[in-house]
C-alpha positions as CSV (number, residue, x, y, z in Angstrom):
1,X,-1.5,-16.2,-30.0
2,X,-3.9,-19.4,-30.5
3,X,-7.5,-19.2,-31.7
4,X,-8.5,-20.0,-28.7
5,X,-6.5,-17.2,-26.3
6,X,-8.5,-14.1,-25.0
7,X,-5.7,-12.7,-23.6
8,X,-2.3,-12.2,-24.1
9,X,0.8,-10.8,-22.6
10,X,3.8,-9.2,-24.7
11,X,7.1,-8.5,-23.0
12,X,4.8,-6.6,-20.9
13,X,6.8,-4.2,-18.3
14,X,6.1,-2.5,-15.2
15,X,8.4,0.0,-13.4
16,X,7.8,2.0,-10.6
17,X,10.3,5.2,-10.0
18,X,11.1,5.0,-6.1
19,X,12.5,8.2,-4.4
20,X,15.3,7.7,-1.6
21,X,17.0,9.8,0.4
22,X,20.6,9.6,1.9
23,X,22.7,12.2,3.4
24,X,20.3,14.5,3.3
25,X,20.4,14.6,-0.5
26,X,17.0,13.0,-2.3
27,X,17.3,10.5,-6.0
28,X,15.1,8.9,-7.6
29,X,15.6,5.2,-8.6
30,X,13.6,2.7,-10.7
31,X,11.9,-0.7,-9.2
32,X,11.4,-3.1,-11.7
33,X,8.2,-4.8,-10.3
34,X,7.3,-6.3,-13.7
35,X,9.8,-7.0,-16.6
36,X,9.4,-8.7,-19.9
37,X,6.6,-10.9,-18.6
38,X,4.5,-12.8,-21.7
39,X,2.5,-15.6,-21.1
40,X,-1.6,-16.2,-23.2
41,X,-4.3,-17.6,-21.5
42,X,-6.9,-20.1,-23.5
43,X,-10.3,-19.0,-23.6
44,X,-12.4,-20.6,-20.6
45,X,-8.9,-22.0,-18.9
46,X,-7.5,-21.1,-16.0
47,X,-3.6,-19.8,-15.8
48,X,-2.3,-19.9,-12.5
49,X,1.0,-17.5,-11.9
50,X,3.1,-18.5,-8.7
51,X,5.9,-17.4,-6.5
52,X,7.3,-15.5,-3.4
53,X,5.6,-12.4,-2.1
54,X,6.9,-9.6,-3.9
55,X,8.1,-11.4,-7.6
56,X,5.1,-8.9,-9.4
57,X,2.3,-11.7,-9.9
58,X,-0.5,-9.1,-8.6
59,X,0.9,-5.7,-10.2
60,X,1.2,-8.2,-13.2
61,X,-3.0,-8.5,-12.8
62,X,-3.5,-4.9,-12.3
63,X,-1.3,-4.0,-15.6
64,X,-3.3,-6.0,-17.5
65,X,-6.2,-4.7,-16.2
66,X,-5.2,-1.1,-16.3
67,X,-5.6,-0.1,-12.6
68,X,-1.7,0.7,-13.5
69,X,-0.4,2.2,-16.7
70,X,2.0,-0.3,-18.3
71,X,5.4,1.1,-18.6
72,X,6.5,-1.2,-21.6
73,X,4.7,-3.9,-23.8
74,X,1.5,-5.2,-25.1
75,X,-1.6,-6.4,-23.3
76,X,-3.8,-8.1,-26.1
77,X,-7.4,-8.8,-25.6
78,X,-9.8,-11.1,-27.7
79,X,-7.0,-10.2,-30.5
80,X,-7.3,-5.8,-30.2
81,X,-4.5,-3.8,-28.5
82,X,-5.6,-2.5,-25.2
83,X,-2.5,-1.6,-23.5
84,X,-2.9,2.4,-24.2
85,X,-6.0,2.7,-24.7
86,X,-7.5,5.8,-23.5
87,X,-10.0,5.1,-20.0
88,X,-12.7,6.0,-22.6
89,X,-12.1,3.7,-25.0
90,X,-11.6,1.3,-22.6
91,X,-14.7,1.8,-20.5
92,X,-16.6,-1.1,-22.8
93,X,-13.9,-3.9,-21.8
94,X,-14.8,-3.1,-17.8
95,X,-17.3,-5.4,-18.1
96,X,-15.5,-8.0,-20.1
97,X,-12.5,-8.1,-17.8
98,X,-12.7,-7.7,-14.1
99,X,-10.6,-8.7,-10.5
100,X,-11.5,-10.5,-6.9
101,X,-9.2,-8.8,-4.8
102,X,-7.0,-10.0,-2.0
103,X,-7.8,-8.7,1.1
104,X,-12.0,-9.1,1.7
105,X,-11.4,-6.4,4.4
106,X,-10.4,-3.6,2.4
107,X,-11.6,-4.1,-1.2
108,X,-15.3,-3.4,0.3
109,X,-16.5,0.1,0.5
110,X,-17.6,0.3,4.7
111,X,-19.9,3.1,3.6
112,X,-22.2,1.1,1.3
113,X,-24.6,-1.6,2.3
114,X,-24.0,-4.8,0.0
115,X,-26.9,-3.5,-2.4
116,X,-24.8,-0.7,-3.4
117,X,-21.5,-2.6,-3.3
118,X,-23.0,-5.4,-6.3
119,X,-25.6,-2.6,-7.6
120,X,-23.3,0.4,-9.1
121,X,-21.6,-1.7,-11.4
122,X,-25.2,-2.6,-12.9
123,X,-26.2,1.1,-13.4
124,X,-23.0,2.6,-14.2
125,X,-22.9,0.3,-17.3
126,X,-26.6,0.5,-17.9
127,X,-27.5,-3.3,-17.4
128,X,-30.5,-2.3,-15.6
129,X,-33.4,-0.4,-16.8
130,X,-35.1,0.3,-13.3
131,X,-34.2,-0.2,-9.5
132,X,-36.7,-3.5,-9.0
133,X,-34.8,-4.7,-12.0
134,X,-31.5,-3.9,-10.2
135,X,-32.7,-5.1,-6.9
136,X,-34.0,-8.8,-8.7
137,X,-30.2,-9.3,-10.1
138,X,-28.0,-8.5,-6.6
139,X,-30.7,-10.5,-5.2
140,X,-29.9,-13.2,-7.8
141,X,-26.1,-12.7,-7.3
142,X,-26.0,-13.3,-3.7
143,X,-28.3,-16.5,-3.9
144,X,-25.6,-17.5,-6.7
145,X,-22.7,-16.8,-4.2
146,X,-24.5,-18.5,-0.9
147,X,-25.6,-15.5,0.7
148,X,-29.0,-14.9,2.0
149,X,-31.5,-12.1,1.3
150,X,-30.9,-10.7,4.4
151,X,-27.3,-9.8,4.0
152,X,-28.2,-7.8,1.5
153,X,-29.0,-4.3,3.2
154,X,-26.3,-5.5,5.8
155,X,-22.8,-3.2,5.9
156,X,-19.1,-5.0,5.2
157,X,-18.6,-4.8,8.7
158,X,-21.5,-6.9,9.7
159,X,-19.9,-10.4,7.3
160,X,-17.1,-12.6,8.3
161,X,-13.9,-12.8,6.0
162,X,-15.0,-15.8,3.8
163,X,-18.6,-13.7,3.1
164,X,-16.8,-11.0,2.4
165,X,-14.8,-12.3,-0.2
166,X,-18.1,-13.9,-1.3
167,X,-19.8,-9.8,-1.7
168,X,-16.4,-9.3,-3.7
169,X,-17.0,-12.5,-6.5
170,X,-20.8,-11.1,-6.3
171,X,-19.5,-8.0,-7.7
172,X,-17.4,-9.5,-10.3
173,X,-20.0,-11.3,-11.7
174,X,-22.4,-8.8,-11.5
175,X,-21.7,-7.7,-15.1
176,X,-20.8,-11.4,-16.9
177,X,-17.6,-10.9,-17.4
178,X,-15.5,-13.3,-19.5
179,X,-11.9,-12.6,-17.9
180,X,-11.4,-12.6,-14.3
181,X,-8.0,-11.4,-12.3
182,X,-8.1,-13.8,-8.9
183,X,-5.5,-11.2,-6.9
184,X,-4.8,-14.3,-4.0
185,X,-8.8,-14.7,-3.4
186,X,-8.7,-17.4,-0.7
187,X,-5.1,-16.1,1.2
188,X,-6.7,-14.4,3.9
189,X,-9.1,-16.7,4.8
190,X,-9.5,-20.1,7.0
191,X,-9.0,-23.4,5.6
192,X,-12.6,-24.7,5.3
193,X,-13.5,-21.2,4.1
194,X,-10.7,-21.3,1.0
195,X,-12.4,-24.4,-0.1
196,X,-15.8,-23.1,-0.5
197,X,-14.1,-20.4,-2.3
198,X,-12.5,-22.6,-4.9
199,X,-15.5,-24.7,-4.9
200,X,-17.6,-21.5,-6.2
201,X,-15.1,-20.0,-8.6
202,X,-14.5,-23.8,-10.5
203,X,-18.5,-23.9,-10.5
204,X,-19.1,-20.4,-12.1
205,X,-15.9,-21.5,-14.6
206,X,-17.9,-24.8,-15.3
207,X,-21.1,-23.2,-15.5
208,X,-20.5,-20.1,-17.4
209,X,-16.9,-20.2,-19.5
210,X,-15.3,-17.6,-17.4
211,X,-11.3,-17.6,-17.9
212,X,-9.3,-16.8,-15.1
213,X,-5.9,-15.6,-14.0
214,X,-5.5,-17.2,-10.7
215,X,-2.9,-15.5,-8.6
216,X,-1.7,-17.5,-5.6
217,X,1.7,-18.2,-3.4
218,X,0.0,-21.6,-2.6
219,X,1.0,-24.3,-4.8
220,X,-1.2,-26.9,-3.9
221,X,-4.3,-24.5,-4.4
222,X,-3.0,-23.8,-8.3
223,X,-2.4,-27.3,-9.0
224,X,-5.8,-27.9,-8.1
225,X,-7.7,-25.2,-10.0
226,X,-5.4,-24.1,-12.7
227,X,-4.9,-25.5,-16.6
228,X,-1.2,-24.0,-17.2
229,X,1.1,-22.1,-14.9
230,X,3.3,-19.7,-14.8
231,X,6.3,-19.2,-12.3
232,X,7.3,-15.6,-11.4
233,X,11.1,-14.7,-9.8
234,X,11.6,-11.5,-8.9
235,X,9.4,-9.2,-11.9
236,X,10.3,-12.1,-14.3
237,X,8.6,-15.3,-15.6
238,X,11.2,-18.1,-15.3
239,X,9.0,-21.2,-16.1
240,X,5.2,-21.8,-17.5
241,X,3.7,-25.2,-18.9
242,X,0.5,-27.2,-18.6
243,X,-0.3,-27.8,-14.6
244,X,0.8,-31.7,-15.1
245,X,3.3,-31.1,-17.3
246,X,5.0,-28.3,-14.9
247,X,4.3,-30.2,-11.8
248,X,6.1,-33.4,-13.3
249,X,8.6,-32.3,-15.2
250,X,9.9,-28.9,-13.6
251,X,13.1,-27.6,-15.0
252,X,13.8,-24.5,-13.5
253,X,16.0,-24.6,-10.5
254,X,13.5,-22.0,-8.8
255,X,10.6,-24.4,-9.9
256,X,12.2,-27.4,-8.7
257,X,12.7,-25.2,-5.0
258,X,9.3,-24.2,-4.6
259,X,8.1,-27.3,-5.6
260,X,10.0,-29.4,-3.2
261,X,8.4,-27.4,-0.1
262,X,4.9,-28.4,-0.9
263,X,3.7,-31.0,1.6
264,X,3.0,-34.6,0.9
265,X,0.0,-36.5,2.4
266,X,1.6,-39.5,1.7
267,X,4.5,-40.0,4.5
268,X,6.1,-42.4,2.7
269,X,6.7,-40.5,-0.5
270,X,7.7,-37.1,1.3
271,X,10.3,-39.1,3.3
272,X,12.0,-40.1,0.2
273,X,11.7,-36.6,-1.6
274,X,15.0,-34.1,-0.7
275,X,13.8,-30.4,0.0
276,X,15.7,-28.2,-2.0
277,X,16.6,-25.0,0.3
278,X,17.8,-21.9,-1.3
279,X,20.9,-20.1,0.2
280,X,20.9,-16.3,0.5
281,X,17.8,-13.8,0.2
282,X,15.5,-12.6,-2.5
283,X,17.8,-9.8,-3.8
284,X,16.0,-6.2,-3.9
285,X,14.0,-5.4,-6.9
286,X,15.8,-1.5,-6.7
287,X,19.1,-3.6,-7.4
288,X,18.4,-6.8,-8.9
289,X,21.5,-8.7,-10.0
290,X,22.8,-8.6,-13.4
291,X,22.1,-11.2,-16.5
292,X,19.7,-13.9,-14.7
293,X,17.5,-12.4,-11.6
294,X,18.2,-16.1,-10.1
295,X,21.9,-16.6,-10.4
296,X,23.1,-15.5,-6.8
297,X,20.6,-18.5,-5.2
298,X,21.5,-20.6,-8.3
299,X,23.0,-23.9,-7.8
300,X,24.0,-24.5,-11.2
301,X,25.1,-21.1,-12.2
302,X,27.2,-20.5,-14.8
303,X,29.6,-17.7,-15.8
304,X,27.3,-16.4,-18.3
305,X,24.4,-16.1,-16.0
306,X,25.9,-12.9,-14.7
307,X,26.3,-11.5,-17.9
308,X,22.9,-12.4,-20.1
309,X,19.1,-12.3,-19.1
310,X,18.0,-15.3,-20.0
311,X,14.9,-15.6,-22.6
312,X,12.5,-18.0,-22.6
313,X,12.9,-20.7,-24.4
314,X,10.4,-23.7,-25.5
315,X,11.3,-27.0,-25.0
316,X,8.8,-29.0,-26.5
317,X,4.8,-28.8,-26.2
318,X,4.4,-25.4,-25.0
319,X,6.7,-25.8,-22.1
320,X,9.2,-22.8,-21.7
321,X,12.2,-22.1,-19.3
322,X,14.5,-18.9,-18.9
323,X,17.3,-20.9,-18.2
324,X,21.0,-20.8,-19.6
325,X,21.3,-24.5,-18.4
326,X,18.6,-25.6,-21.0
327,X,20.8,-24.5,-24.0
328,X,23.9,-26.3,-22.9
């Protein structure tokens, strides 16, 4: 862990016990959403961590923020040990470390007017001595965020999708936090709308040193707004470097896949680039395949693929790959 890292990941695991039933007869079996994931993110940098829907990039974000109990490894933040920490003890590092979620529809209580939405996390942590006091800062929060005074005794119900999400990044600000868990905050909304988005959270970054982990399945988005990212594969991290580094010089075959899909403004340039497609589905996280998660949509697999999990490995200036081909 650098001087510099606020947070820090440690073969961190996150498994999920998932009861089925056949013939009658009921078992219980273990998903493994989340397994041996480490990454560190610089103070007042933004990590971006990529892949398919359902690789464990947003139950990664709630382990590290506790909204799940992690089954296996560390979480370390600002250098202390928070991964069992008791709800008490951890009560102080809710306002250090808080989350935009996904979905502006459902993250939004549709019982509380947008005063009470950005206001409770002011009084529950006592950052307001008296209700004009509280009613000054979501006044200030919304004018930060683009939102008028008017919206503010308005219901969820009443916004559009991209003012919504706007209410949400109001309440994550409302206590100055200095880690923030961006759970896909622009995926459910329109084009122009994302922009705005991305435009506010770089500006608050700018403005106020806020460190983000930016969790997206849109590549282009993450090269824009992220420092260093990491690549996720079915509850493991394959690949992670610096944005340009990773971006021009990927070496993991599930990398160099994704990667080839993003579109190219130029049409030159994307008429000479080959798509790489992947043969064969995203095997079940209730029975991954053995040694490498990757192997059975591998092109270059090789015979001890199926037998070894690959660790990662660096390969020169911070840039590390979980790839047997790279010690060959």
């Amino acid at each position: 862990m650098t001087d510099k890292a606020i947070l820090k990941t440690e073969n961190l695991r996150m498994f999920f016990d998932i009861r089925t039933t056949a013939l009658g007869k009921g078992s219980v079996r273990q998903l493994k959403a989340v397994n041996d994931v480490s990454f560190s993110i610089e103070k007042g940098r933004t990590f971006g961590l990529v892949g398919e829907s359902g690789c464990g990039k947003t139950t990664v974000g709630r382990a590290i923020l506790k909204l799940y109990r992690a089954t296996g490894g560390r979480v370390i933040y600002d250098g202390t040990d928070i991964t069992d920490m008791s709800e008490r003890d951890f009560f102080p590092y809710r306002r250090k470390m808080q989350m935009i979620f996904q979905d502006p529809y459902t993250s939004l209580d549709p019982r509380q007017p947008v005063s009470e939405i950005i206001g409770a996390p002011l009084t529950l942590h006592r950052l307001v001595s008296n209700n004009a006091e509280r009613a000054d800062r979501v006044r200030e929060l919304i004018h930060m965020v683009g939102l008028k005074d008017d919206h503010i005794n308005r219901y969820p119900h009443e916004f559009s999708g991209g003012q919504r999400q706007r209410i949400g990044i109001a309440r994550a600000l409302a206590m100055m936090p200095e880690f923030i868990v961006c759970d896909e905050p622009i995926s459910a909304l329109d084009v122009s709308i994302q922009a705005q988005i991305i435009n506010i959270l770089e500006e608050f970054q700018e403005r106020f040193g806020f460190t983000y982990l930016f969790i997206s399945h849109d590549l282009s988005v993450v090269r824009h707004i992220s420092h260093d990212v990491g690549v996720m594969y079915l509850g493991s991290l394959v690949e992670a470097a610096a944005v340009n580094e990773l971006y021009g010089n990927m070496k993991h075959p599930y990398t160099q896949s994704l990667l080839s899909a993003v579109p190219i403004a130029d049409p030159a340039a994307a008429r000479g680039r080959k798509r790489i497609i992947l043969e064969g589905d995203v095997p079940s996280p209730l029975d991954p395949p053995s040694g490498c998660p990757f192997r059975t949509r591998c092109r270059n697999a090789l015979p001890v693929c199926a037998q070894e999990h690959p660790n990662l490995t660096d390969i020169g200036g911070g840039h590390v790959v979980a790839c047997h081909n790279m010690l060959v």
